[in-house]
C-alpha positions in Angstrom: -67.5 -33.0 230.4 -66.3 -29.9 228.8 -68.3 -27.9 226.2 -68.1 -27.3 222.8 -65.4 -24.8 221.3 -66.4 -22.3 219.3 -65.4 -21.9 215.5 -62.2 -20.6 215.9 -61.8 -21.0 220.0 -61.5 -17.3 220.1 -63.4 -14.1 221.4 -64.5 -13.1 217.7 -66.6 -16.0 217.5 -69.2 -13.9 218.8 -70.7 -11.9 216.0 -69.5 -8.3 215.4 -67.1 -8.6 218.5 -63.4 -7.0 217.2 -59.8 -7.1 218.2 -56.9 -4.9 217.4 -53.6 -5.1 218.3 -50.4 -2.8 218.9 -47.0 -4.1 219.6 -44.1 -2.2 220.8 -40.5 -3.3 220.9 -37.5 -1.4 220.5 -33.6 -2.2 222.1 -32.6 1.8 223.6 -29.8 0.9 224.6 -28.0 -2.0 226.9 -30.4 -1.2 229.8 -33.8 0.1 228.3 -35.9 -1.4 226.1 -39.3 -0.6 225.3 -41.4 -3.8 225.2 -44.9 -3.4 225.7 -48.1 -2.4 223.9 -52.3 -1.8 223.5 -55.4 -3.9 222.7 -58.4 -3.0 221.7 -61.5 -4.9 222.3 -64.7 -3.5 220.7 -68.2 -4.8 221.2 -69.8 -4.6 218.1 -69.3 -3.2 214.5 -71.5 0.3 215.5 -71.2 3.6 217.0 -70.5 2.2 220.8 -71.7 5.1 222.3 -75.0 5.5 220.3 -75.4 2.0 220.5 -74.2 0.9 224.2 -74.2 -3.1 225.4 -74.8 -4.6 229.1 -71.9 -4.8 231.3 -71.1 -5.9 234.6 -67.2 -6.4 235.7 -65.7 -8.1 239.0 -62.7 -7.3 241.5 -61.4 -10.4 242.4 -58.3 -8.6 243.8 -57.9 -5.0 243.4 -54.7 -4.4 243.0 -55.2 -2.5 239.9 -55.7 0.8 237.7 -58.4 0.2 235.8 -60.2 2.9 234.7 -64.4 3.1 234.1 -65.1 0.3 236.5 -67.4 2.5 238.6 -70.0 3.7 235.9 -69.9 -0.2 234.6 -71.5 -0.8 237.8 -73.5 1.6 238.3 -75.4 1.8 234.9 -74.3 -1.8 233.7 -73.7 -0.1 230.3 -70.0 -0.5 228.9 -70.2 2.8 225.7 -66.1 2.8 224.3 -63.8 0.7 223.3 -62.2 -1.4 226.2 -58.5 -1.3 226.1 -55.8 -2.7 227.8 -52.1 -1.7 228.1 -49.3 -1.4 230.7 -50.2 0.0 234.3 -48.7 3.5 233.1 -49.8 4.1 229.8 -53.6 4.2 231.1 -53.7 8.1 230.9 -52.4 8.1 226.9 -54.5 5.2 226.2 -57.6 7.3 227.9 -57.1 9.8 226.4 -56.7 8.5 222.8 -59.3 6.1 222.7 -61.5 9.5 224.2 -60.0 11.2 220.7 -61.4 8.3 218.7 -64.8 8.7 220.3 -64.6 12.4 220.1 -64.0 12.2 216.3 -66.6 9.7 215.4 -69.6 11.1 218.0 -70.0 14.8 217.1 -72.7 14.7 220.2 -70.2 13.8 223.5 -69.4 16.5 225.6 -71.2 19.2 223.4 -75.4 18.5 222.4 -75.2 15.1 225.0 -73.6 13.9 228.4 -69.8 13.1 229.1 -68.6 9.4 227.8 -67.1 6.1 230.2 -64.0 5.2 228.7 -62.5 2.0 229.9 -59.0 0.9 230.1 -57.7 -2.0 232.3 -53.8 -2.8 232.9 -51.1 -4.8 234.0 -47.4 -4.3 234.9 -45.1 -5.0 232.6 -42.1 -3.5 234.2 -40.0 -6.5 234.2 -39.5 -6.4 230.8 -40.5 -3.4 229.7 -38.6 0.1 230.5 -42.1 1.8 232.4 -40.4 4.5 233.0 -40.1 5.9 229.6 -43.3 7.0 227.8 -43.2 4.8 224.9 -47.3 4.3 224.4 -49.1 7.8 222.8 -52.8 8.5 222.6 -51.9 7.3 218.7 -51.3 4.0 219.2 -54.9 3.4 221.4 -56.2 4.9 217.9 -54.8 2.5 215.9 -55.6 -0.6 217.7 -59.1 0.5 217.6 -59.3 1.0 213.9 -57.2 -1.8 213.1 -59.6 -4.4 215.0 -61.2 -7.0 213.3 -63.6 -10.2 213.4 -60.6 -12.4 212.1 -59.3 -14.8 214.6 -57.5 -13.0 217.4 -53.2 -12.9 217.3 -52.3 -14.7 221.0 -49.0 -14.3 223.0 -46.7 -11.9 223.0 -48.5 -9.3 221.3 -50.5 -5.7 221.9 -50.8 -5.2 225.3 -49.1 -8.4 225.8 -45.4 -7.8 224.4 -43.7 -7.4 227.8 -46.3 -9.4 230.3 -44.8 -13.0 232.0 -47.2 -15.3 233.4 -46.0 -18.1 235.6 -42.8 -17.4 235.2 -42.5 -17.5 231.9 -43.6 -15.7 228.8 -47.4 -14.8 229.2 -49.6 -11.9 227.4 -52.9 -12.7 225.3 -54.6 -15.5 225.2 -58.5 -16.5 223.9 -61.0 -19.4 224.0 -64.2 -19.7 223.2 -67.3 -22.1 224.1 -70.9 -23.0 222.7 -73.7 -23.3 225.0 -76.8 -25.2 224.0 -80.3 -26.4 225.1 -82.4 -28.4 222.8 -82.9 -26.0 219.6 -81.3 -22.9 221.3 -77.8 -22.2 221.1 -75.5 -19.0 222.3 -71.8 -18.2 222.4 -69.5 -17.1 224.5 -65.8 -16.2 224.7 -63.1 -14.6 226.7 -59.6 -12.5 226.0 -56.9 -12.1 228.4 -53.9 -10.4 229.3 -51.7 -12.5 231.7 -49.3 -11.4 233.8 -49.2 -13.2 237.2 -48.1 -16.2 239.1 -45.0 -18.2 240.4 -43.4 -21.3 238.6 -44.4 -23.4 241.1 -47.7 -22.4 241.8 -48.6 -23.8 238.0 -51.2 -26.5 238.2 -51.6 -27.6 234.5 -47.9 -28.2 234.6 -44.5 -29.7 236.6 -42.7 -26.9 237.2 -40.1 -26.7 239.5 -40.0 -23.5 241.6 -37.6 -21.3 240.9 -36.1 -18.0 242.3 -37.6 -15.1 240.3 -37.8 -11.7 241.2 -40.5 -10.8 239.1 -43.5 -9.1 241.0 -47.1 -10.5 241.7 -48.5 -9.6 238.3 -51.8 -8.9 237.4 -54.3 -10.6 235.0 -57.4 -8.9 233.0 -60.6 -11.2 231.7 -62.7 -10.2 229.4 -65.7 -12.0 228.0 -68.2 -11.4 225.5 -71.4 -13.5 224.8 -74.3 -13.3 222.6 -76.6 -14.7 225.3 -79.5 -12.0 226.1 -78.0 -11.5 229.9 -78.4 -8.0 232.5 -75.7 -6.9 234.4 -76.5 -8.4 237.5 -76.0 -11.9 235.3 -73.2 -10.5 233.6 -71.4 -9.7 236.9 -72.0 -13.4 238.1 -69.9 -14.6 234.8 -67.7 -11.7 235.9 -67.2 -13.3 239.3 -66.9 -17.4 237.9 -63.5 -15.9 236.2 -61.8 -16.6 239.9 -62.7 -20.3 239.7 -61.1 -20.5 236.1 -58.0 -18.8 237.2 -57.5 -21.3 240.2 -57.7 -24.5 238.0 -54.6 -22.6 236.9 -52.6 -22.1 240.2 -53.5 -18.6 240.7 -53.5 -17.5 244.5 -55.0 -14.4 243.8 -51.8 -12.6 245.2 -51.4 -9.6 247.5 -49.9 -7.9 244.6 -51.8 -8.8 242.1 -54.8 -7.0 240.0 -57.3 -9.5 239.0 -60.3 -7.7 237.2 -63.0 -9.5 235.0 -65.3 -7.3 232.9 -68.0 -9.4 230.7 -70.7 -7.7 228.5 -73.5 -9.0 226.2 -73.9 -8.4 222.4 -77.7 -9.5 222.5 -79.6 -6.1 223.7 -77.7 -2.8 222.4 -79.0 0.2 224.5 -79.1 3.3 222.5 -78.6 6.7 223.9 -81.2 8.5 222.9 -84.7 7.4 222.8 -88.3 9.1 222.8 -89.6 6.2 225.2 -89.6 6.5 228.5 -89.1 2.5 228.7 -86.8 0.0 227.5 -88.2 -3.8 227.3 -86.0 -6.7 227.3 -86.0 -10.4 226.9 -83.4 -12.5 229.3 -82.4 -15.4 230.2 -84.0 -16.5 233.4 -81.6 -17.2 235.9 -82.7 -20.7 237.0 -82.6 -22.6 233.2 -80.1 -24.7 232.5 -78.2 -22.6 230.2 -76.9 -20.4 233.0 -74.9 -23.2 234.7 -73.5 -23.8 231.0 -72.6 -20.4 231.1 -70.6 -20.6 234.3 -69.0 -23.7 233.2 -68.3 -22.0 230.3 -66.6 -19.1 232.1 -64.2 -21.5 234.1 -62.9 -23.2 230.7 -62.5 -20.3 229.1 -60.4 -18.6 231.6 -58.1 -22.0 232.3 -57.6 -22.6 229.0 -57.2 -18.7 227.4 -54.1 -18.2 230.6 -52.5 -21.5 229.1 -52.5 -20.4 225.5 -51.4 -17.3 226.5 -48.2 -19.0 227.3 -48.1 -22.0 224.1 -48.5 -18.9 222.1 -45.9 -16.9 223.2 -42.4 -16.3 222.5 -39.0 -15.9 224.3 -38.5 -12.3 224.8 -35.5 -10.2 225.9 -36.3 -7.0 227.5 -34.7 -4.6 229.7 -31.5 -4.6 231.8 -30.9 -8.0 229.7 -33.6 -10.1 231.6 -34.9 -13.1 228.8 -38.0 -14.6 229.6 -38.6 -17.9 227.9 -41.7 -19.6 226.2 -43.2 -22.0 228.5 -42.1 -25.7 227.8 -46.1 -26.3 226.8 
């Protein structure tokens, strides 16, 4: 039996969590077109770096260009903004979200230590003219400070304007789920950018295959959950993300980057500190919640690739190429 949706069935139905959006899309001329864009996903409504939450993120296939996965798993502690854009705007997204953090924390780099900024990707080439630099260190600023709590805009918007999933028009999608045992109750919920997949590898749908030239794609997961979890648990939800992707179809492709990052609202880690200690409560591993969790995981990835494509729109991009809305 499936779980509960949240509220709103989205991401922001844990508390303080924030989306913000930027969509590109501009005809250059008969063969270029810039179609493509950033999203911001912030953890809470704080400082992120004075007030850092537990991380933990997983490589399903690692055909990718994320950036800040390595210091995720070493100190399970995600401390920026975590965007996502196309596989070459990573360096301008960088380097504005680093601006952002720069001009809010007075201490990074000067009275304090160096900051993790995190930025995951997929290729939206087929669409969208790679090529030419469209996406500035600007536009990762204003995703960030336009995010909000308000439910989250789904298809082919942000970082999802030029991305095609199955085939057909893909880019953001969310879901959410409630997890319960007798008077205790937690939340979690999960964003993400799709961007992979044949039209006859589709499982929740009779598609015919069809000849496509498009290229293996990539997908990026991320969940958020008030639940009080580490980052060794958070890495387990990280790695249940595979079994929600193949209720979808998903082969996990040679050429595709499939990377899940999930972090935890519940214990904010701040930077500085006179103690010597941190204490923590957590949810034990073996109580029943945790299997809800997983369960949890593998709806919310099934169902957040699907409305990724109900939500989305028929989009003409470069060199002509139209990519339809699914027929969901």
């Amino acid at each position: 039996m499936n779980l509960k949706k949240g509220s709103h069935n989205c991401i922001t139905d844990i508390a303080g969590v924030q989306i913000g959006h930027v969509t590109l899309y501009e005809k250059l001329d008969e063969e270029q077109t810039i179609c493509t864009g950033v999203t911001a996903i912030l953890p809470h409504k704080g400082n992120l770096f004075r007030h850092k939450v537990h991380a933990g993120s997983a490589v399903l296939n690692g055909f990718g260009k994320t950036a800040g996965l390595v210091q995720i798993n070493e100190l399970g502690l995600v401390e920026s903004p975590i965007m996502l854009t196309n596989t070459f705007s990573v360096g301008s997204v960088w380097q504005g979200t680093l601006d952002y953090m720069l001009d809010t924390t007075e201490e990074i780099g000067d009275t304090t230590s160096s900051i993790n900024i995190v930025v995951g990707e997929c290729n939206d080439s087929y669409l969208n003219t790679a090529r030419y630099p469209a996406i500035k260190p600007e536009h990762a600023v204003k995703a960030i400070k336009s995010a909000s709590t308000s439910p989250v805009a789904e298809g082919s918007v942000g970082a999802g304007k030029g991305m095609v999933c199955f085939g057909y028009k893909g880019g953001i999608g969310t879901a959410s789920r409630i997890v319960s045992h007798k008077s205790i109750n937690y939340q979690i919920g999960g964003i993400v950018l799709s961007n992979f997949g044949k039209r006859g590898d589709a499982l929740f749908a009779r598609w015919e295959p069809v000849q496509q030239d498009t290229p293996d794609g990539s997908i990026m997961m991320i969940l958020a959950t008030d639940a009080p979890l580490l980052e060794r648990q958070l890495q387990r939800l990280a790695k249940r993300c595979a079994a929600g992707l193949g209720r979808t179809g998903s082969q996990l492709a040679n050429g595709s980057g499939d990377i899940a990052i999930a972090f935890s609202t519940a214990n904010k880690v701040p930077h500085a500190s006179d103690s010597y200690t941190q204490t923590v409560d957590y949810l034990r591993d073996d109580h029943p919640l945790m299997n809800q969790l997983f369960q949890a995981v593998v709806e919310i990835i099934e169902e957040s690739v699907i409305r990724s494509l109900q939500m989305a729109e028929t989009t003409e991009g470069r060199k002509g190429r139209i990519v339809t809305k699914a027929p969901l």
